[in-house]
C-alpha positions as a printed Julia matrix, in Angstrom:
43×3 Matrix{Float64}:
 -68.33  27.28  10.63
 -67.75  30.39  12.61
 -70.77  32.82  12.79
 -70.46  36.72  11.89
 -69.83  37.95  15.22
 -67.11  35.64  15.95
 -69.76  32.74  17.88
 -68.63  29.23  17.35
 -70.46  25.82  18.75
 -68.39  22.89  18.39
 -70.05  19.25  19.24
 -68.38  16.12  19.91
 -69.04  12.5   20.96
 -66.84  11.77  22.97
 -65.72   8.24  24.59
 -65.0    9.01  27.9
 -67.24  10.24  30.41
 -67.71  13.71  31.36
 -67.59  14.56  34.97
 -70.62  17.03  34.74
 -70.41  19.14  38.15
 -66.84  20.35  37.67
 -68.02  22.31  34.44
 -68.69  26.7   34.99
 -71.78  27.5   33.01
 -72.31  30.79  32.2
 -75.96  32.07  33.75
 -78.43  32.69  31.44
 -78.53  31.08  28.18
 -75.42  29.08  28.48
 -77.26  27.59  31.5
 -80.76  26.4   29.71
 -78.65  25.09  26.87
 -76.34  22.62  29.35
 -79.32  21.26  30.94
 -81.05  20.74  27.7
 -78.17  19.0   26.65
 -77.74  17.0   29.94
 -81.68  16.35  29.41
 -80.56  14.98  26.34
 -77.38  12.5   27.28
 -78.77   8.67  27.59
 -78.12   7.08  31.05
């Protein structure tokens, strides 16, 4: 579902491995919602 103003958030579970430190987070928001979500993955 695509929000009003054109905003989108897709999640997936994926099956391979993510290599986390070659991501670019946008400052700001985008940046307290990647470490929530890295908070979040099970190690």
């Amino acid at each position: 579902m695509e929000a009003a103003d054109g905003d989108n958030l897709r999640l997936q579970n994926l099956k391979n491995p993510i290599d986390m430190t070659r991501l670019h987070i946008y400052p700001g928001f985008g940046r307290k919602l990647f470490n929530y979500v890295l908070s979040r993955i099970p190690q």
